[in-house]
C-alpha distance (Angstrom), angle and dihedral (degrees) to the residues before:
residue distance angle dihedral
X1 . . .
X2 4.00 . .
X3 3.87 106.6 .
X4 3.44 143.9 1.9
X5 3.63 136.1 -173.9
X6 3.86 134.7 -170.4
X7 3.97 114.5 -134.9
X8 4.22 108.5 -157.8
X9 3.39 130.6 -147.8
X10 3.82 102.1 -114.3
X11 4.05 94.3 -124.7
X12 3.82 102.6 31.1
X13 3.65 122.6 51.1
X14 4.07 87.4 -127.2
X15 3.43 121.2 130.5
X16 3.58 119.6 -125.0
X17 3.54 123.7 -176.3
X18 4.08 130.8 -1.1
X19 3.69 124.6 -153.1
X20 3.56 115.0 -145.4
X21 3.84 127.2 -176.5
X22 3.66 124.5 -151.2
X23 3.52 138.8 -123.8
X24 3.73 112.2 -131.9
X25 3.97 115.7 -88.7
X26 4.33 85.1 16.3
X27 3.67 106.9 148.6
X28 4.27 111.0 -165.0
X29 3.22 127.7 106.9
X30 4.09 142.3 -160.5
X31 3.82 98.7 -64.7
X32 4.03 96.0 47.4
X33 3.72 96.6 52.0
X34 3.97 90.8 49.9
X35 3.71 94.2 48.5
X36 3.96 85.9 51.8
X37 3.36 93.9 47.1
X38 3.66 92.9 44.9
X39 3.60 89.7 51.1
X40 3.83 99.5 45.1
X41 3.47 96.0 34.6
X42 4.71 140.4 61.8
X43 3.86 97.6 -87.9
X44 3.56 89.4 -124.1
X45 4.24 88.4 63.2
X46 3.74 98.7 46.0
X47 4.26 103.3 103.4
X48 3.85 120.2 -113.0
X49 4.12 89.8 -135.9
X50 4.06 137.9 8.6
X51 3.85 129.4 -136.7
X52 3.52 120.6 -167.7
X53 3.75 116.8 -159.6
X54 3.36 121.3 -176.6
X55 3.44 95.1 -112.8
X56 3.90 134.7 -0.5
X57 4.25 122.4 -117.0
X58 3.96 112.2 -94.4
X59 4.08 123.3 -145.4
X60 4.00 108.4 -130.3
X61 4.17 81.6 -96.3
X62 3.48 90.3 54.9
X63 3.51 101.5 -113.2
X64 4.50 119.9 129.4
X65 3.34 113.3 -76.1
X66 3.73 97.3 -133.4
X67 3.88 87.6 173.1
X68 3.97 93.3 56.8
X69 3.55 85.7 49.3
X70 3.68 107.1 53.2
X71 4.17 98.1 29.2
X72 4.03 91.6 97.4
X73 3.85 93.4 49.4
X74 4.15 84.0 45.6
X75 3.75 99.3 43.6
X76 3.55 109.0 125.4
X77 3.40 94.7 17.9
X78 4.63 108.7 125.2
X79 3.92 90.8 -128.0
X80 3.74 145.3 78.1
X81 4.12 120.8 -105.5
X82 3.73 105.2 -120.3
X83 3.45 109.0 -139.9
């Protein structure tokens, strides 16, 4: 597993959805990274569902482009996406 990132509900701290890339020839799916993150992790930061892209947006420095990933889960929404 490369990367993962947390998506938030805008008015409750909850998480919503992680996206987790793969290593070639990994073999997990949905249900086994929840229950590890449930059991590594507060209950109330384990995600409710798991995406895996095949790979995760860059910033021209390289670094994850948290603000790519959560703008469809914030459209609509009347404030900025801190990054």
């Amino acid at each position: 597993m490369h990367l993962a990132e947390i998506v938030r509900r805008q008015a409750v701290a909850r998480p919503v959805a992680a996206f987790v890339v793969r290593e070639p020839g990994a073999n997990f799916d949905e249900a086994a990274v929840i229950a590890r993150c449930r059991a590594e992790l507060a209950h109330f930061k384990a995600p409710q569902s798991i995406r895996f892209p095949a790979e995760l947006p860059r910033n021209a420095m390289g670094k994850l482009d948290k603000r790519a990933i959560r703008a469809p889960y914030w459209s609509g929404i009347g404030r900025g996406i801190a990054g």
